[in-house]
DSSP file (Angstrom, degrees, kcal/mol; ACC not computed):
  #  RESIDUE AA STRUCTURE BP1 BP2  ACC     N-H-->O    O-->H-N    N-H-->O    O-->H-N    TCO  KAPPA ALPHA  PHI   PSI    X-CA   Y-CA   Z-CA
    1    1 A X              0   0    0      0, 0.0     0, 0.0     0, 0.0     0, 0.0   0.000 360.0 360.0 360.0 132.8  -29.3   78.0   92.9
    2    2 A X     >  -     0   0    0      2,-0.1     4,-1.4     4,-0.1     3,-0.0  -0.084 360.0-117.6 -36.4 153.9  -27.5   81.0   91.4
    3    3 A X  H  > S+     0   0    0      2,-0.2     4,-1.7     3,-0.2     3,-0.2   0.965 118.9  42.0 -54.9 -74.7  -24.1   82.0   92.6
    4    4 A X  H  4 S+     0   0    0      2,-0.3     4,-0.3     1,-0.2    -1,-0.2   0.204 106.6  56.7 -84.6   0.9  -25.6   85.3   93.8
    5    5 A X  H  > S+     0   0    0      2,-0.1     4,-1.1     3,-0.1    -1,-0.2   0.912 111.0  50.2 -66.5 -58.1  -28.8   83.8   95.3
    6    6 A X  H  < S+     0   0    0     -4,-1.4     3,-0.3     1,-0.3    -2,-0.3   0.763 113.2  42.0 -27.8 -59.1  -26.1   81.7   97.5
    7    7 A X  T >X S+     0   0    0     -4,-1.7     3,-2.6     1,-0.2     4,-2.5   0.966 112.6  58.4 -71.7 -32.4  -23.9   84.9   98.6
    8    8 A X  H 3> S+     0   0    0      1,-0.3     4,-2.0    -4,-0.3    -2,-0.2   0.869 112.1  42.7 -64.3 -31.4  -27.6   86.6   99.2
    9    9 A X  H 3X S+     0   0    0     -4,-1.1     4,-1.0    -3,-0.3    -1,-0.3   0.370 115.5  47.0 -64.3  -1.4  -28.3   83.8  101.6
   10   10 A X  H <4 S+     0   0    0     -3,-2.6     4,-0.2    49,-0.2    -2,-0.2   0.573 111.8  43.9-114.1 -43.7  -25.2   84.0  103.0
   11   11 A X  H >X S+     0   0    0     -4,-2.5     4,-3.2    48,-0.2     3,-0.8   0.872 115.3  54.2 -82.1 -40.8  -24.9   87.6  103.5
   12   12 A X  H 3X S+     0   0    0     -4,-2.0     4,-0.9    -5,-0.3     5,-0.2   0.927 110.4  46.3 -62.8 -46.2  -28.9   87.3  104.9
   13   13 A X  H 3X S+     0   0    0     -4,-1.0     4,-1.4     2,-0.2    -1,-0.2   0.791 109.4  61.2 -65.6 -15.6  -27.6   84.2  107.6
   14   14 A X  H <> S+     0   0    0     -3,-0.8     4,-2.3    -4,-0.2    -2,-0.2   0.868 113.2  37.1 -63.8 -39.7  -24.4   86.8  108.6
   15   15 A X  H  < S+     0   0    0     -4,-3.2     4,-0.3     1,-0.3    -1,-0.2   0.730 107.6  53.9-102.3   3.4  -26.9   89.0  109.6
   16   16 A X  H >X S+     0   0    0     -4,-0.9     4,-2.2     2,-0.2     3,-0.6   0.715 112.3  55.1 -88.4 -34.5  -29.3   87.0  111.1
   17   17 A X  H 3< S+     0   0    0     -4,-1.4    -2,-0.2     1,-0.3    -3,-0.2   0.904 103.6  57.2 -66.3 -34.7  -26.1   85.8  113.2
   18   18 A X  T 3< S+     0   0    0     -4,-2.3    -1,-0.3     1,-0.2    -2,-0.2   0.776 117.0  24.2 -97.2   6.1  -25.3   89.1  114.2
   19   19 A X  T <4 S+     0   0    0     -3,-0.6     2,-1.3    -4,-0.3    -1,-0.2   0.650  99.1  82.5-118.9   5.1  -28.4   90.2  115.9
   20   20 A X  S  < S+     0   0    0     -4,-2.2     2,-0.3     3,-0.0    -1,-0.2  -0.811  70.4 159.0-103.6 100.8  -30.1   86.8  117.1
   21   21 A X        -     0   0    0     -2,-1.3     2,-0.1    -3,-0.1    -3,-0.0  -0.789  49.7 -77.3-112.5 157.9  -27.7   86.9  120.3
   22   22 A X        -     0   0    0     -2,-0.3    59,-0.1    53,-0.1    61,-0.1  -0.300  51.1-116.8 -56.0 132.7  -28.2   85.1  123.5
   23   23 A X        -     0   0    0     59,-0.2    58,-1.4    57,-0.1    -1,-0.1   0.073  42.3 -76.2 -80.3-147.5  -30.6   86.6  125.5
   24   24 A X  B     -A   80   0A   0     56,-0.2    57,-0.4     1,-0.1    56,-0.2  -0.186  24.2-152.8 -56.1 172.1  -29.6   88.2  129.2
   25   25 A X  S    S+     0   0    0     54,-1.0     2,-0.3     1,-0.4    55,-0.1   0.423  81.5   8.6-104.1 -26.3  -29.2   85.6  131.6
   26   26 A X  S >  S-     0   0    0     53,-0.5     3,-1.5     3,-0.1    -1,-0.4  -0.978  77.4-108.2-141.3 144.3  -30.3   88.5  134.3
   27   27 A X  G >  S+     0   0    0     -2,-0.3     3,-2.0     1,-0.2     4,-0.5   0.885 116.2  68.7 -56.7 -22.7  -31.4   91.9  134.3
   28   28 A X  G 3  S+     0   0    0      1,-0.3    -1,-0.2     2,-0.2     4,-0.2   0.471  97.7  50.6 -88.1  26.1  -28.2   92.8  135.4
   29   29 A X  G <  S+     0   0    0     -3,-1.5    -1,-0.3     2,-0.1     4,-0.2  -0.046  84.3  89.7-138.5  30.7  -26.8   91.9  132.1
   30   30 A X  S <> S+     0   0    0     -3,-2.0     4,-1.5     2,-0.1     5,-0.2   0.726  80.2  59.9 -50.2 -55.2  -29.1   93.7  130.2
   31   31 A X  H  > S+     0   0    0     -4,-0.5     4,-1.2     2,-0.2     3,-0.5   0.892 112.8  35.9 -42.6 -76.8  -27.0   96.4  130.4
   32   32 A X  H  > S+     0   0    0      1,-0.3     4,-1.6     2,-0.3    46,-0.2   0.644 115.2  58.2 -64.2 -39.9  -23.8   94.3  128.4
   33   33 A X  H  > S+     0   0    0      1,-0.2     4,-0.9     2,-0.2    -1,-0.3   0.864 106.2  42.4 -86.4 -22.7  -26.2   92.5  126.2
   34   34 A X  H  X S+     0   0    0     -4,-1.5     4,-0.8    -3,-0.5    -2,-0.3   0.793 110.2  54.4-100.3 -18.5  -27.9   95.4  124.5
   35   35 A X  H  X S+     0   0    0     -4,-1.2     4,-2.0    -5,-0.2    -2,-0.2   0.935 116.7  43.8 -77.9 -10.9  -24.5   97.5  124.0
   36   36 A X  H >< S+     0   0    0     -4,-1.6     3,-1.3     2,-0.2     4,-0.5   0.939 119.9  39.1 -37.7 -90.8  -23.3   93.8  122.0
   37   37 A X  H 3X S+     0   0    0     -4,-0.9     4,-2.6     1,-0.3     5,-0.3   0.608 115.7  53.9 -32.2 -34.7  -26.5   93.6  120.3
   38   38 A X  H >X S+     0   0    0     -4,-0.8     3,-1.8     1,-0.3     4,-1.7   0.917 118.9  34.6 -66.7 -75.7  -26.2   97.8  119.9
   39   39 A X  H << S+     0   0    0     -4,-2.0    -1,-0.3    -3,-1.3    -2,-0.2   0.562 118.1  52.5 -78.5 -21.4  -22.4   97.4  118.1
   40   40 A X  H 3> S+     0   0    0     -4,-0.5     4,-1.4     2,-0.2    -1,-0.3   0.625 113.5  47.5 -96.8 -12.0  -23.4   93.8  116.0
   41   41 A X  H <X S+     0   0    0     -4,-2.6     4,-1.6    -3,-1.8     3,-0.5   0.902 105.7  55.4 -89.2 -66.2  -26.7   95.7  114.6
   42   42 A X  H  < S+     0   0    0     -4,-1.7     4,-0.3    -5,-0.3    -1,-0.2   0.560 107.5  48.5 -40.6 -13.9  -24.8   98.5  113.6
   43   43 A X  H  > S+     0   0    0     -2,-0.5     4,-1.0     2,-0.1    -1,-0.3   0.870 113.3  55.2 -91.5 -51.5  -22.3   96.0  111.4
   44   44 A X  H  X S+     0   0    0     -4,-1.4     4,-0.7    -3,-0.5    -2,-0.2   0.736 110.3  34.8 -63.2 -26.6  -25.2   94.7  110.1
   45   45 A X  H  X S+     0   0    0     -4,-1.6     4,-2.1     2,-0.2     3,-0.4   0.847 111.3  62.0 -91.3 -22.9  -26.8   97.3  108.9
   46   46 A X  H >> S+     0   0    0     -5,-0.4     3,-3.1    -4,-0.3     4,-1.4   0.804 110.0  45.2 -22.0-100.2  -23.7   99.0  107.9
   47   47 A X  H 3X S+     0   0    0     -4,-1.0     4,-0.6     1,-0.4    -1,-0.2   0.376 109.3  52.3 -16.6 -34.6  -23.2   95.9  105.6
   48   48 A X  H 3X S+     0   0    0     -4,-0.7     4,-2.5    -3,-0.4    -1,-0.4   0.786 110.5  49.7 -91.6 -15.9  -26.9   95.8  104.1
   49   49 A X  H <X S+     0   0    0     -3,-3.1     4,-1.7    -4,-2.1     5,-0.3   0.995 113.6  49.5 -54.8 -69.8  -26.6   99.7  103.1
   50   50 A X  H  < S+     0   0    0     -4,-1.4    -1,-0.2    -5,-0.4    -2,-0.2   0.409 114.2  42.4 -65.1 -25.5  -23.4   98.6  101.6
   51   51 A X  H >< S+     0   0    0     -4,-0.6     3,-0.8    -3,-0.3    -1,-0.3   0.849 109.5  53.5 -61.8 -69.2  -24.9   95.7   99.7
   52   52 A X  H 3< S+     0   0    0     -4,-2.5    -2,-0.2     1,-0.2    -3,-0.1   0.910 112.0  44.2 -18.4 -63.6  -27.8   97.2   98.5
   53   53 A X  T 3< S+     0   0    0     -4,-1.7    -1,-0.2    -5,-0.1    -3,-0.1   0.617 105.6  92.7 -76.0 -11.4  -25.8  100.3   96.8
   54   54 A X  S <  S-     0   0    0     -3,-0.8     2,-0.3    -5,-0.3    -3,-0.1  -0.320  91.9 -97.9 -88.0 170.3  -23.4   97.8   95.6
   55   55 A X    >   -     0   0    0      1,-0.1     3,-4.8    -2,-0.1     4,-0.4  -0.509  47.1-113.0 -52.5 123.4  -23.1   95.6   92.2
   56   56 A X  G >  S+     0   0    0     -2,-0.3     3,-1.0     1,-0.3    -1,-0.1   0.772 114.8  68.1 -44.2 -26.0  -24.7   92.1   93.0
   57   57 A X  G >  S+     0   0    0      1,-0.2     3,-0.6     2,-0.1     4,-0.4   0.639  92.0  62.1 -71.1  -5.9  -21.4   90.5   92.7
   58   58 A X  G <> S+     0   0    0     -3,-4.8     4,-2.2     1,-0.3    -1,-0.2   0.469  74.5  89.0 -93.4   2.2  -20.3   92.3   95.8
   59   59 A X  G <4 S+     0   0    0     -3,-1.0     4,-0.3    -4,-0.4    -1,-0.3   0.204  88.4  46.8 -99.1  16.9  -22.7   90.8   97.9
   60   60 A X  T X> S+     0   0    0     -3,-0.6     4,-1.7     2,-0.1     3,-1.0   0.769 109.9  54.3-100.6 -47.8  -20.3   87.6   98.9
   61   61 A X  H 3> S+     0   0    0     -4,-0.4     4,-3.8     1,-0.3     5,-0.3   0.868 109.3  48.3 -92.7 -53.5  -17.5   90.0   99.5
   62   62 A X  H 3X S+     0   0    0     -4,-2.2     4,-1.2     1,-0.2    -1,-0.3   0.922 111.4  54.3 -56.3 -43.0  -20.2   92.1  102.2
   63   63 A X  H <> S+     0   0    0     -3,-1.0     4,-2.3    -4,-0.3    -2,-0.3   0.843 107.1  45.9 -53.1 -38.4  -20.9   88.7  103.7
   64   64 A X  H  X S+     0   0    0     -4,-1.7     4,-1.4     1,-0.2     5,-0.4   0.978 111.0  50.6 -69.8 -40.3  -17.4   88.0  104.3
   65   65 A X  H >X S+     0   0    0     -4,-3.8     3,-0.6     1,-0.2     4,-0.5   0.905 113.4  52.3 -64.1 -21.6  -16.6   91.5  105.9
   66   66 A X  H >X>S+     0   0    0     -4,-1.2     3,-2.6    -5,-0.3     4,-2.4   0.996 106.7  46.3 -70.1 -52.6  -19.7   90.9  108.1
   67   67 A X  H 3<5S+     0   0    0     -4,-2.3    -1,-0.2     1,-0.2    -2,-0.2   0.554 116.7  49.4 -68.2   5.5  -18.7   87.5  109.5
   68   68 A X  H <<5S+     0   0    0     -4,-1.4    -1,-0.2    -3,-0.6    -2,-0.2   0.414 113.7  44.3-115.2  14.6  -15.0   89.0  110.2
   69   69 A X  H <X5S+     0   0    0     -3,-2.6     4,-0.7    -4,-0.5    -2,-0.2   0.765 111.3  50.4 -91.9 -42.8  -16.4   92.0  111.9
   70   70 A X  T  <5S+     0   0    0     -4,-2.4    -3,-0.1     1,-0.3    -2,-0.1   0.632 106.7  58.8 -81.6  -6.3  -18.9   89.9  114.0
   71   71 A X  T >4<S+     0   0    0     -5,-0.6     3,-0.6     1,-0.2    -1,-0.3   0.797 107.3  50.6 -89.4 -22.8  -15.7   87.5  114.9
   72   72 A X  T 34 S+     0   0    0      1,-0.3    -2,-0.3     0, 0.0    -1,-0.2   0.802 116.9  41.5 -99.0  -9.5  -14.3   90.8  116.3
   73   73 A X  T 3< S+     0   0    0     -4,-0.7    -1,-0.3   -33,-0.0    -2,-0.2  -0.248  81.4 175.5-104.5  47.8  -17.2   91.3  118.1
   74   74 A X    <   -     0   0    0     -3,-0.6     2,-3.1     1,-0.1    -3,-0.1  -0.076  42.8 -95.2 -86.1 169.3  -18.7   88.4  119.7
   75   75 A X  S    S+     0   0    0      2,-0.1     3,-0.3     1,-0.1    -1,-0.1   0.109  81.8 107.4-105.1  86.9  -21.4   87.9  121.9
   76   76 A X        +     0   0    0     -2,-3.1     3,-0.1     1,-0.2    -1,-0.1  -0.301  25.5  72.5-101.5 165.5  -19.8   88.0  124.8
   77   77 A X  S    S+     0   0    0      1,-0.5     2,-0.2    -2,-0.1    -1,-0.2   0.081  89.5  65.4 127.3 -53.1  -19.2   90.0  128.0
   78   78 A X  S    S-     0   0    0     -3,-0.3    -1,-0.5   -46,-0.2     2,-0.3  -0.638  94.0 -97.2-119.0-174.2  -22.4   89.7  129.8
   79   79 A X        -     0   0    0     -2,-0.2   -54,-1.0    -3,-0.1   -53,-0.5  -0.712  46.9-147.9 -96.7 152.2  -24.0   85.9  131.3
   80   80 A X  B     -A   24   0A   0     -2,-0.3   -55,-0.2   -56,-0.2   -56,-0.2  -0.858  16.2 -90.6-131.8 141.9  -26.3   84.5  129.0
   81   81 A X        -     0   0    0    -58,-1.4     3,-0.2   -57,-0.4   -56,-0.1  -0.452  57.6 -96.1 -64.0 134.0  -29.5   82.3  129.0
   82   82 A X        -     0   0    0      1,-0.2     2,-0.8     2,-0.1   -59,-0.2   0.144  61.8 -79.1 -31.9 164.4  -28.7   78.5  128.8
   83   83 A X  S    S+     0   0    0      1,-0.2    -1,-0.2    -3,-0.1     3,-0.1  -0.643 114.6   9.8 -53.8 108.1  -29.0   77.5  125.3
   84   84 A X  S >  S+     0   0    0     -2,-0.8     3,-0.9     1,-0.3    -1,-0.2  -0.196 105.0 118.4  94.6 -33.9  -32.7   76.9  123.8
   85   85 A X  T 3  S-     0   0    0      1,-0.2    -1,-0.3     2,-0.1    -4,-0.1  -0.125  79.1  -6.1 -57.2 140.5  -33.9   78.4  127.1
   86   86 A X  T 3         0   0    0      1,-0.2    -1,-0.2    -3,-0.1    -3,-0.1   0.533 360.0 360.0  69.8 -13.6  -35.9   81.5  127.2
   87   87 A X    <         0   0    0     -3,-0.9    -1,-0.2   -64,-0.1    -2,-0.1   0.619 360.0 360.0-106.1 360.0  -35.7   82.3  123.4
């Protein structure tokens, strides 16, 4: 595989990470889970704009700023369905 299929997969699992969050645990953490979800889709599409418009060599360099944006955002904050439950 190409060097720049690799970052395109790379940047494509960054962004699959940042909107497949856990879901609520409760409705009352509905509330907390969609403004995460709100602020880790907004990096991500940030990040595919920014890819797109960019030179293809830039597209490891977009992956990295996503996965150190989504580290400043994680998704946390509200209670969350066990793991493999519910999703």
């Amino acid at each position: 595989m190409s060097d720049t299929a690799t970052d395109l997969r790379a940047l494509l699992d960054a962004v699959l990470d940042a909107i497949d969050i856990p879901y609520p645990a409760t409705i009352a953490d509905d509330h907390a889970y969609r403004a995460v979800l709100e602020r880790r889709l907004g990096l991500a599409v940030i990040t595919a704009r920014a890819a797109l418009a960019e030179e293809p060599d830039s597209i490891a360099w977009n992956g990295g700023y996503l996965r150190r944006k989504l580290a400043e955002h994680p998704p946390t904050g509200y209670r969350a369905y066990p793991a493999g439950e519910g999703q």
